[in-house]
C-alpha positions in Angstrom: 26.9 -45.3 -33.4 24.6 -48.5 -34.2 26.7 -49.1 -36.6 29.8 -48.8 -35.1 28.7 -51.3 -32.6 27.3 -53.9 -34.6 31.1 -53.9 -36.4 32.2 -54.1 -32.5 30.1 -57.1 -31.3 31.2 -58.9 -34.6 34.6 -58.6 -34.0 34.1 -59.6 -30.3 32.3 -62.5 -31.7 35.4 -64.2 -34.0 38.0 -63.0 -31.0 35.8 -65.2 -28.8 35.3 -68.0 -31.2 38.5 -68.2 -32.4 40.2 -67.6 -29.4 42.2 -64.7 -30.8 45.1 -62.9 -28.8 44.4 -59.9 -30.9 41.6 -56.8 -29.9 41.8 -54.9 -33.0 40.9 -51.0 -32.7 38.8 -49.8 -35.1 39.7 -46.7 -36.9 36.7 -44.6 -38.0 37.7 -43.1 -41.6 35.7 -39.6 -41.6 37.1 -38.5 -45.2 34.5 -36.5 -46.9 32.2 -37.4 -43.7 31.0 -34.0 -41.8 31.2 -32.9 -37.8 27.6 -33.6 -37.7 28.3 -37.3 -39.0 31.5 -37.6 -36.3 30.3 -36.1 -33.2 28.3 -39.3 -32.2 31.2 -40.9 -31.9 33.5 -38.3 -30.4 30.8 -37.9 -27.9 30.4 -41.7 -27.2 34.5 -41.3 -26.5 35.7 -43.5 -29.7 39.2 -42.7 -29.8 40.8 -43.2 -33.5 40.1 -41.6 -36.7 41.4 -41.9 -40.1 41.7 -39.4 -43.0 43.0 -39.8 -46.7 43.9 -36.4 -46.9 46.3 -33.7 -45.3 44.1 -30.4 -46.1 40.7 -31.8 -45.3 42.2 -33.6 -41.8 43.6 -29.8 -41.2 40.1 -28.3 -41.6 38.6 -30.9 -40.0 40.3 -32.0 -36.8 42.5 -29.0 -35.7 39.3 -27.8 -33.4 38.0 -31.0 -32.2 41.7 -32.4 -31.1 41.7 -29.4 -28.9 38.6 -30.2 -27.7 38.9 -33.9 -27.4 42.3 -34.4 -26.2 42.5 -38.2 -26.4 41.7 -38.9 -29.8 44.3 -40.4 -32.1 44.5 -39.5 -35.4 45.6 -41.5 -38.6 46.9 -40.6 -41.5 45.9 -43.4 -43.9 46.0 -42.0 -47.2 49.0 -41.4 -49.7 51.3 -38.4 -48.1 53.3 -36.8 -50.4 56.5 -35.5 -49.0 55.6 -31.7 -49.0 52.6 -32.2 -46.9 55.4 -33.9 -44.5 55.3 -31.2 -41.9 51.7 -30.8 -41.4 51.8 -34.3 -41.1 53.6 -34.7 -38.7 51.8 -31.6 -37.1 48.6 -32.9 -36.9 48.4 -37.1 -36.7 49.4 -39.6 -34.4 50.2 -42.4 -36.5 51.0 -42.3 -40.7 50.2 -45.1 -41.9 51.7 -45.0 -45.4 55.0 -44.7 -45.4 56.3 -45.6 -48.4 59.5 -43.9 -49.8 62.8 -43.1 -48.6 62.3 -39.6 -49.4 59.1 -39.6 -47.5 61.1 -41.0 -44.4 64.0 -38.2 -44.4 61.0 -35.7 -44.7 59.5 -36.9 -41.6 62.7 -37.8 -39.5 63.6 -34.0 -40.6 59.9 -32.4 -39.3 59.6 -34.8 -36.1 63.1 -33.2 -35.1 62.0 -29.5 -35.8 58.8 -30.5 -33.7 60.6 -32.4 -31.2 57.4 -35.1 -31.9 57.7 -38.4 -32.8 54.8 -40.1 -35.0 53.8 -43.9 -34.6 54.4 -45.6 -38.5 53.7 -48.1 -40.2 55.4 -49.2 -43.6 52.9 -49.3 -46.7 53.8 -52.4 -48.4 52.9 -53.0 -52.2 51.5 -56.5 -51.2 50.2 -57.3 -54.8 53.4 -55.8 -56.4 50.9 -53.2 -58.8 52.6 -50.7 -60.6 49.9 -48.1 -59.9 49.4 -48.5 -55.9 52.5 -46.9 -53.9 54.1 -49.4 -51.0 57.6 -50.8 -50.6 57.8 -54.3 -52.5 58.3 -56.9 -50.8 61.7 -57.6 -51.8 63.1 -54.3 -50.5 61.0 -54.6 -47.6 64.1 -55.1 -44.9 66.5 -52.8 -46.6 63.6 -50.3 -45.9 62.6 -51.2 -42.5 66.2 -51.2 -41.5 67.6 -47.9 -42.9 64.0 -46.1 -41.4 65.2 -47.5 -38.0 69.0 -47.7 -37.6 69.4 -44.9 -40.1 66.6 -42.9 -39.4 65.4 -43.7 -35.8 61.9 -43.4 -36.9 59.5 -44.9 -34.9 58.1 -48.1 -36.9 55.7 -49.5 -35.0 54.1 -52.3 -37.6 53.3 -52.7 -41.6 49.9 -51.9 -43.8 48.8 -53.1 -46.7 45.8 -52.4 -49.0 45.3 -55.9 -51.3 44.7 -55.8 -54.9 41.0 -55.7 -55.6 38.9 -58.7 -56.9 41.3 -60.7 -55.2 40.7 -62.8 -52.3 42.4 -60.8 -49.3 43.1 -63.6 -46.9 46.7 -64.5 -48.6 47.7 -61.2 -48.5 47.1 -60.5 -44.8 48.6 -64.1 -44.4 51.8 -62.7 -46.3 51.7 -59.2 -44.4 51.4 -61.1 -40.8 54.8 -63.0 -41.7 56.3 -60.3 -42.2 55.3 -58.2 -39.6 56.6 -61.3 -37.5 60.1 -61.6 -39.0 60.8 -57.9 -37.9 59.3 -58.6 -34.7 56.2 -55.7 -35.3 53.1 -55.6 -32.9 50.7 -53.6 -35.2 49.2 -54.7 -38.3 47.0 -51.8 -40.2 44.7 -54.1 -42.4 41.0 -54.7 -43.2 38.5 -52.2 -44.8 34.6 -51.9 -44.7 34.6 -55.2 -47.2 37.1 -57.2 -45.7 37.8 -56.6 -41.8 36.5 -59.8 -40.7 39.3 -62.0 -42.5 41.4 -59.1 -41.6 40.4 -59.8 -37.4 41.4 -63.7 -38.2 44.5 -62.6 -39.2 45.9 -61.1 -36.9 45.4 -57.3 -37.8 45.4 -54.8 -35.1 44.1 -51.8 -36.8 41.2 -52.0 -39.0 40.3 -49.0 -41.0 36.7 -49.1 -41.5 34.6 -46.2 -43.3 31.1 -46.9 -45.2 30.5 -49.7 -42.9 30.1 -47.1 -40.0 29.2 -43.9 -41.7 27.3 -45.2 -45.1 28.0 -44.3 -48.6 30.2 -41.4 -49.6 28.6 -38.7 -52.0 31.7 -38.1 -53.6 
């Protein structure tokens, strides 16, 4: 928790400083992080989690949602479209959409569920060949068929910057687009870059190591 509120009062510090519009929520990434690691901040009523991975969010969270009914829960990690359904099952918001055929998946599950899911479009900010996201180039043509074709619930854009890079363009060129389609959310800044992330505009930061310390694996 000390840790998690340190992160807090920094942010609190820029948004005050800079006179930001934005209060970003934190999202506490848990993956490979046990209950006993957690349950401080379940208990001190933190609200949104994040998890790389459908099977270990499954084992993980299917108890404690029932037991902690206001707790939102992110899917921030690479979903491949046959792990659409649990998906959809257990999070609140995906936040890596990034595929057509991942969209019909989900528009397919939500209606079977009768849920609908909070999303965010992944985009390929860097244009790498070996991260997934929508370039930036097909970006509309993507955010319109998942709305008008798909009715899916977009509710911003995410974007993970090349590494060794400085992040502050990127999150400069996510924000702009994020404005042309008239999005509220942002999902952007990690453990290594959130403050630059805060200054620009993100509303979502997902922030692991910084809260929970080094992963063993």
């Amino acid at each position: 928790m000390q840790n998690l509120n340190a992160i807090e009062n920094k942010i609190n510090e820029i948004i005050k400083k800079k006179q930001l519009k934005t209060n970003p929520k934190i999202i506490a990434v848990t993956k490979t992080f046990s209950l006993e690691k957690i349950t401080p901040l379940l208990e001190s009523g933190h609200q949104d989690f994040g998890e790389n991975k459908v099977q270990e969010a499954e084992e993980k969270w299917k108890n404690i949602k029932n037991n902690y009914s206001k707790i939102r829960l992110h899917m921030i990690g690479k979903l491949q479209s046959n792990k659409a359904k649990k998906a959809v099952e257990l999070f609140d918001y995906i936040h890596s959409l990034d595929s057509s055929k991942l969209a019909i998946k989900i528009k397919k599950y939500e209606e079977e569920l009768n849920k609908k899911i909070k999303m965010f479009i992944q985009v390929n900010i860097g244009e790498e060949q070996q991260k997934s996201g929508i370039m930036i180039n097909q970006l509309e043509n993507f955010y319109n068929y998942c709305k008008k074709e798909l009715s899916l619930n977009i509710v911003g854009l995410m974007c993970l910057p090349p590494n060794n890079y400085d992040p502050v363009k990127y999150f400069e060129i996510l924000r702009k687009n994020s404005s042309k389609f008239n999005l509220t959310e942002l999902s952007m800044g990690m453990s290594s870059d959130y403050e630059n992330a805060v200054l620009n505009g993100s509303t979502f930061l997902r922030i692991g190591t910084e809260i929970f310390g080094e992963r063993n694996t």
